[in-house]
C-alpha positions in Angstrom: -31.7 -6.9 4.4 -30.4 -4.4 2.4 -29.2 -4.5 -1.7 -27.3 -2.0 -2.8 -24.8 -1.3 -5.8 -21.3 -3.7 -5.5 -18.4 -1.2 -5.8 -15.1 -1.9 -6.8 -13.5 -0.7 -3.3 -16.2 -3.5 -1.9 -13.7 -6.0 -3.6 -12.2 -7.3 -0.2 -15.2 -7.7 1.7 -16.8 -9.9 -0.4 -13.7 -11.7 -1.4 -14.0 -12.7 2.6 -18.1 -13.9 1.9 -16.7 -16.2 -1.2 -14.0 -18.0 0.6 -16.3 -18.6 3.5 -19.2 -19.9 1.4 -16.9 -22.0 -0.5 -15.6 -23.7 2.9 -19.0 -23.9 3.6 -19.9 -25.3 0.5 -17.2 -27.8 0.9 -17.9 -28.9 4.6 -21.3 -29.7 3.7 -20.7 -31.9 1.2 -17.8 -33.5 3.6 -14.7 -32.8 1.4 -11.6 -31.0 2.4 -12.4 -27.2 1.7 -9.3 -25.9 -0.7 -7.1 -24.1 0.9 -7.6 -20.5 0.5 -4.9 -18.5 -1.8 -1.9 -16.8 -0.2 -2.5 -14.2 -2.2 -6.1 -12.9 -2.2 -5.4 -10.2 -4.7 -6.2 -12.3 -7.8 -9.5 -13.3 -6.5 -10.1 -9.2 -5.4 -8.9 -8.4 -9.0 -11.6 -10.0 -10.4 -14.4 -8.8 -8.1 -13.0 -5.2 -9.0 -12.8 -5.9 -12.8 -16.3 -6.7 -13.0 -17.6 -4.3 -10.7 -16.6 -1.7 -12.8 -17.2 -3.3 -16.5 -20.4 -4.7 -15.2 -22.1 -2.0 -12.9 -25.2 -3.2 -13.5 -25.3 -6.7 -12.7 -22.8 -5.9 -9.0 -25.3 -6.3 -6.1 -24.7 -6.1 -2.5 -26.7 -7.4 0.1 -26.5 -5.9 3.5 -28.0 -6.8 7.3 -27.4 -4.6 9.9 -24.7 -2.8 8.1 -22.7 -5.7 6.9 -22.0 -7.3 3.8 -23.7 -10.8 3.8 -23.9 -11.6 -0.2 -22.6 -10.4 -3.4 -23.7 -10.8 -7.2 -21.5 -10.3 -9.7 -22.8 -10.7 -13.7 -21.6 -9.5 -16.9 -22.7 -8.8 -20.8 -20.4 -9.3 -23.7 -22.1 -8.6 -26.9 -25.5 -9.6 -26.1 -23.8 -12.8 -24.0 -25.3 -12.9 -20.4 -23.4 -14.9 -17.5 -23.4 -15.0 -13.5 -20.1 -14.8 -12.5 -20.4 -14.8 -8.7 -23.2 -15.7 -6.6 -22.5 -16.1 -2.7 -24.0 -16.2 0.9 -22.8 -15.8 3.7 -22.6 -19.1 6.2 -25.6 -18.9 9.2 -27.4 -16.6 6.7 -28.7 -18.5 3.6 -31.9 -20.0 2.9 -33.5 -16.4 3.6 -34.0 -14.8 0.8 -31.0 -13.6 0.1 -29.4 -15.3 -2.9 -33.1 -15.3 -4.2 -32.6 -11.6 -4.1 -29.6 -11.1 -5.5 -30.0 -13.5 -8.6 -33.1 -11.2 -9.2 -30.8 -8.3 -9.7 -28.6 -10.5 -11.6 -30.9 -11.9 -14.4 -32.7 -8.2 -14.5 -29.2 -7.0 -16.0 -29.6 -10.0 -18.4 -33.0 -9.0 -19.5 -32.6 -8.9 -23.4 -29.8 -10.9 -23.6 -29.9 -13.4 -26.8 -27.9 -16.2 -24.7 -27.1 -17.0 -21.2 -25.0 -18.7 -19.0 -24.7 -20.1 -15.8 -21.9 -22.6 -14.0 -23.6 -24.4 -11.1 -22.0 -26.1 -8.0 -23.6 -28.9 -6.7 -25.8 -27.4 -4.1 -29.6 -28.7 -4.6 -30.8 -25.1 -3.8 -28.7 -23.4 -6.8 -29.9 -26.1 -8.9 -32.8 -25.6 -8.5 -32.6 -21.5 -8.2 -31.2 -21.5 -11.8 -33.7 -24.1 -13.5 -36.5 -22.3 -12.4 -34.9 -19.0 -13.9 -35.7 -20.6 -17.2 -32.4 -21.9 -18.0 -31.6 -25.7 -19.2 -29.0 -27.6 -17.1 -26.6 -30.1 -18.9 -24.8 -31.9 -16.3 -21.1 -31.5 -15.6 -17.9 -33.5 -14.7 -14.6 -32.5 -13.6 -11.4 -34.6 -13.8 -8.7 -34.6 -11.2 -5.3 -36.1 -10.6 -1.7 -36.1 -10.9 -1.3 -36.2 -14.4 1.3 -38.8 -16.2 3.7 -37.5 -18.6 2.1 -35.5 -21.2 4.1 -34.6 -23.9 4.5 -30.7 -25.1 2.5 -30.6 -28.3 4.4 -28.6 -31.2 3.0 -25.5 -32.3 1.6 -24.4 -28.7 3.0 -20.6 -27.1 2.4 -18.0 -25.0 0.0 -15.7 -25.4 1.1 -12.4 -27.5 -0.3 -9.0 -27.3 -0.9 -9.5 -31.4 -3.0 -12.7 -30.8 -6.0 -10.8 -29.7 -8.0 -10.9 -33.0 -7.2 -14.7 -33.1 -8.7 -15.3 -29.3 -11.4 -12.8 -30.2 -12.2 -14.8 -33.2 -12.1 -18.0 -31.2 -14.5 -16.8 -28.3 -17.1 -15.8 -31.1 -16.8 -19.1 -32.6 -17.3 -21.5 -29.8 -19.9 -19.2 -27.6 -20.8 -15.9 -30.0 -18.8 -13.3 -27.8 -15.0 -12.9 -27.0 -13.6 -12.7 -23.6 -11.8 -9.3 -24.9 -10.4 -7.5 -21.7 -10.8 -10.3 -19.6 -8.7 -12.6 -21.1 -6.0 -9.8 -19.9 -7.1 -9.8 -16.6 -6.8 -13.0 -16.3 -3.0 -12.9 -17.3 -3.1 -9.9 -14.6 -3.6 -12.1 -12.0 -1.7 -15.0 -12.7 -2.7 -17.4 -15.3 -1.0 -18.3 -18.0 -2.1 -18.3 -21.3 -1.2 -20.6 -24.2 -2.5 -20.1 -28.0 -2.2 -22.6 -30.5 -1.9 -20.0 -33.7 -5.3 -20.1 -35.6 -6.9 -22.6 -33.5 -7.6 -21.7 -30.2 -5.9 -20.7 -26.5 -6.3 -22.3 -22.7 -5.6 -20.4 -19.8 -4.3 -22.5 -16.7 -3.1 -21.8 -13.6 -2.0 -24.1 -10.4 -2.4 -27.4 -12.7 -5.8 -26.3 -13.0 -7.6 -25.6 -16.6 -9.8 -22.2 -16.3 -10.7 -21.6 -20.1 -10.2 -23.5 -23.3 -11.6 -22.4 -26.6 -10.8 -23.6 -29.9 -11.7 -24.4 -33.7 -12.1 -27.4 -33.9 -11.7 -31.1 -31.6 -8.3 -31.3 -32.7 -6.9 -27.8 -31.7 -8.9 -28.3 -28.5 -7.1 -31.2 -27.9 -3.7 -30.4 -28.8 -4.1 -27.3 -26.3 -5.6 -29.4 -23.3 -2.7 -31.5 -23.3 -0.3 -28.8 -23.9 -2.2 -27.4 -20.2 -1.7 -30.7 -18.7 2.0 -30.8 -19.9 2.7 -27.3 -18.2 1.8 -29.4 -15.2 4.9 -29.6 -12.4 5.6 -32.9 -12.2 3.9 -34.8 -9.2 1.1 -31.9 -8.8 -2.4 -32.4 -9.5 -4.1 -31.3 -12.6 -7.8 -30.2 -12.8 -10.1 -30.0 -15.6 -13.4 -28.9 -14.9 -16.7 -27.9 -16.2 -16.7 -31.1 -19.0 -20.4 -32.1 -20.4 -21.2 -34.6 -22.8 -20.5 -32.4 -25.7 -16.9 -32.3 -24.7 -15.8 -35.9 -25.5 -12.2 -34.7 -26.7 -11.5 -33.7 -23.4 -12.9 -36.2 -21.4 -10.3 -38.6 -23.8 -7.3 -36.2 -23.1 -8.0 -36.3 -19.0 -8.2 -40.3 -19.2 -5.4 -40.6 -21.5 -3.2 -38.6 -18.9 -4.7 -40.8 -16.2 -6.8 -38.2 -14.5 -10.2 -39.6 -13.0 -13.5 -38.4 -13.4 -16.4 -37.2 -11.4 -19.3 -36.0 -11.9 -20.3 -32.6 -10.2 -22.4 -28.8 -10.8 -23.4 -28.2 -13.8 -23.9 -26.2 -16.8 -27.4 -23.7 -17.3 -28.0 -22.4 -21.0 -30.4 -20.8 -22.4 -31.1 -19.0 -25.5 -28.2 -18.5 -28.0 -24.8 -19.4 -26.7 -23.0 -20.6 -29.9 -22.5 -24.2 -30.4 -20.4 -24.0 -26.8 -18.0 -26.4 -28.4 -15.1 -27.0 -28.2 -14.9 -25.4 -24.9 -14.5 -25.7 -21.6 -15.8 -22.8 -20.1 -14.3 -19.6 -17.4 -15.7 -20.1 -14.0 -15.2 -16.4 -13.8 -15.8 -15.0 -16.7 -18.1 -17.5 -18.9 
């Protein structure tokens, strides 16, 4: 095995190692694996994005000239997270991951706060609490949402709302999501901003980022999410810990049911990481 610097043109190759470790992921623990985008260019837009903000923390690893694992991490103002940690299928449990995690963390060295999101597998579990980091268990809610009423006050994102979500990202976690709050909106999510309280990104009835103020704005923009919802599609709201109880109310007021599943890794200082329900990609 081989690790080498991740490169942005590497984007599609390891796009193919996270879909197949997700399927994997999915078969092992017997549920239907999620069907894989049409369009694979959001998920390569992302791998490119932090390849080339994040040099340091993009690893490759290589056997016999191909690409069996990928590590992608980033720093925003002294914030460290893993965004992307994936094996290959028939090649895990080698060393591998082990490896590239290494890389990983070394580009945190320094950091004052750090972040991981965790699936369920036992052996990342257990990778990342012996890094040093603190888990706090997750949830996620699922289901077809019953009507949820637009809140007032909720719109789309504006270019001059930047300062506000800045604001709001150093409040709830002590770093903005700056540029990649955009590329998110690059690829496809929307992005709604309650003015002066907060914003949630969402996408496919899913919830990929919420950050706000205070309980109440959080609320207000979780339902507005859950509103934007087509009607008779499923609705997902993940990454909620015990800290989170406004959204855990929201979900079960709009009839969504809960399970618990991964987990969230902190360590150092990471803001009061509430109220927020964090990026699976970017923290």
């Amino acid at each position: 095995m081989r690790l080498r610097p991740l490169l942005p043109e590497d984007a599609p190759v390891v796009y193919d190692v996270m879909v197949q470790s997700f399927a994997d992921l999915a078969a092992r623990f017997h549920e239907d694996p999620a069907p894989p985008p049409g369009d694979p260019e959001p998920g390569r837009l992302r791998i490119r994005h932090l390849a080339t903000t994040d040099p340091g923390g993009a690893w490759l690893a290589e056997e016999d000239g191909a690409v069996v694992g990928a590590a992608l991490a980033l720093l925003r103002e002294g914030l460290w997270g893993l965004s992307l940690l994936v094996v290959r299928p028939g090649v895990q449990s080698r060393g591998t991951g082990r490896a590239l995690l290494e890389r990983a963390l070394a580009y945190g060295e320094g950091a004052r706060g750090q972040i991981i999101l965790a699936s369920s597998d036992a052996r990342a579990l257990r990778a990342y609490a012996r890094a040093g980091l603190t888990l706090h268990p997750t949830a996620i809610a699922q289901g077809v949402p019953a009507a949820v009423a637009m809140p007032a006050g909720v719109r789309p994102y504006e270019p001059g709302d930047r300062s506000m979500t800045d604001a709001i990202g150093r409040h709830v976690r002590g770093a903005p999501h700056g540029d990649d709050l955009d590329v998110m909106r690059e690829s496809g999510a929307a992005v709604l901003v309650l003015p002066d309280g907060g914003y949630v990104v969402h996408r496919d009835g899913g919830v990929g980022l919420l950050a706000a103020r205070d309980e109440a704005a959080a609320a207000t923009l979780l339902r507005a999410a859950l509103a934007r919802v087509p009607e008779g599609s499923r609705a997902t709201v993940s990454w909620l810990t015990g800290r989170q109880r406004w959204a855990v109310d929201v979900a079960l007021e709009a009839g969504l049911q809960l399970k618990v599943e991964g987990g969230l890794f902190l360590r150092g200082d990471t803001g009061p990481f509430s109220p927020y329900l964090p990026s699976g990609a970017y923290l």
